[in-house]
C-alpha positions, 0 to 999 in steps of 0.5 A: 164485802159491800152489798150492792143491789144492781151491779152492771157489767158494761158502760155501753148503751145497754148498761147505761141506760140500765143504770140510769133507770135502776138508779131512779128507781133508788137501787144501789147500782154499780157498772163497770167497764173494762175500757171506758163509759159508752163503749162503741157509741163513743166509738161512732159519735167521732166518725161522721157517717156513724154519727149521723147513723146513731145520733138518736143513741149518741145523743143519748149516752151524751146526756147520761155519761156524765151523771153515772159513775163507771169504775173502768176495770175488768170484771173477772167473776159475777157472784161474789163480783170481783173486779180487777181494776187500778186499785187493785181487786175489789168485791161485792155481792150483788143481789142481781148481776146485769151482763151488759157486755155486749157483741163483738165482730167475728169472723167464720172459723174456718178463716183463720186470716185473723191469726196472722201476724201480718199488718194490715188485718183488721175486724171491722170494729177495730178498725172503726175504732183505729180510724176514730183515734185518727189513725191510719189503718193502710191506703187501699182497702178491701172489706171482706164482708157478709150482707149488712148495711153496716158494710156500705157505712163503713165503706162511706165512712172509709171513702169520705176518709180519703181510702180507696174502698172495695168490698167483696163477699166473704167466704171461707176460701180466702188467702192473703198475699204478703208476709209483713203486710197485705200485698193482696188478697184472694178469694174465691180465686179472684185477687184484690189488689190491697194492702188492709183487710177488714173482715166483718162475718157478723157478731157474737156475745162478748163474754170472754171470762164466762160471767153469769148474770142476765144479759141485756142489750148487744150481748143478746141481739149482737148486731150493729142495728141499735133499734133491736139494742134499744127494744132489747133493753126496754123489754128487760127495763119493763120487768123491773 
């Protein structure tokens, strides 16, 4: 079994600014991604409104992308870590393990519209994600949303794409209309006239398989505001 000083789990901003600093500093350091280096950065540097937004990030993980190297795979257990990637599966023991996992959207519990089998039902992170591939997620559109200013980018965003856009506030008491796709949508007793939902209820550490390690970055502060990301990061960075 190779050691390894520093294994990071997650090529986002998070692990790779982590990375680059552990690896001035001479450590052995290994990161993996179970999609690909710079995570949801890559994501808003194609999407214009996004990337005027994060510039200062995007900017940043353009620079270092190329010189760290990413094993693209999925992390399946963090002490021995064992990675099953396209070479099939492979250990190492680390001295530290870094959970650069990072957040993903959710939705309140008790709506379950997410578990539909209908088209045109999206968390607003997968349909940022559709819509930076070009692709297109419906005409009309309603986000069904908490308070956050990401909501009114997405909706700029959406807007400068050529979608009609409406937000609505998002409770538990929402109901969609249609059985293959979104004919509609009601909430709260008023209907919206729509064929795409996006759903945005805040968001939550992604760490589907339980890894251990120390957490750094959007795992921790779960947000789309990227300033508390990068204090997040530089305060862990500081106790190396």
């Amino acid at each position: 079994m190779v050691a390894i000083d520093y294994v990071v789990i997650g090529a986002g901003y998070a692990g790779l600014m982590c990375a680059e600093a552990l690896m001035d500093k001479g450590f052995k350091t290994l990161v993996f991604d179970m999609r690909e280096s710079g995570g949801e950065i890559v994501v808003f540097s194609k999407l214009e409104e996004f990337r005027s937004k994060y510039e200062k990030y995007i900017e940043k993980i353009e620079e270092i992308r190329k010189d760290i190297p990413v094993d693209i795979g999925t992390v399946i257990k963090s002490k021995p870590v064992i990675i099953n990637s396209g070479n099939g599966l492979k250990r190492y023991e680390a001295r530290r393990v870094i959970l650069a996992t990072g957040a993903t959207d959710t939705a309140p519990v008790k709506l379950n519209v997410l578990s539909k089998k209908i088209e045109g039902i999206y968390t607003l992170e997968n349909a940022l994600r559709e819509i930076s591939e070009n692709n297109k997620i419906g005409e009309k559109v309603l986000i069904a949303a908490k308070d956050d200013v990401i909501v009114k980018l997405a909706e700029s965003q959406l807007s400068d794409l050529g979608y009609d856009v409406e937000i609505s506030e998002l409770t538990n008491d929402i109901q969609v209309i249609g059985k293959e796709r979104v004919e509609g949508v009601e909430i709260s007793g008023v209907r919206y006239s729509c064929d795409t939902l996006v759903v945005y209820g805040g968001r939550n550490p992604f760490n589907p398989l339980k890894l251990r390690g120390t957490p750094v970055g959007n795992v921790v502060t779960c947000t789309y505001d990227y300033s508390k990301v990068e204090e997040n990061v530089k305060n862990f960075l500081a106790k190396i």
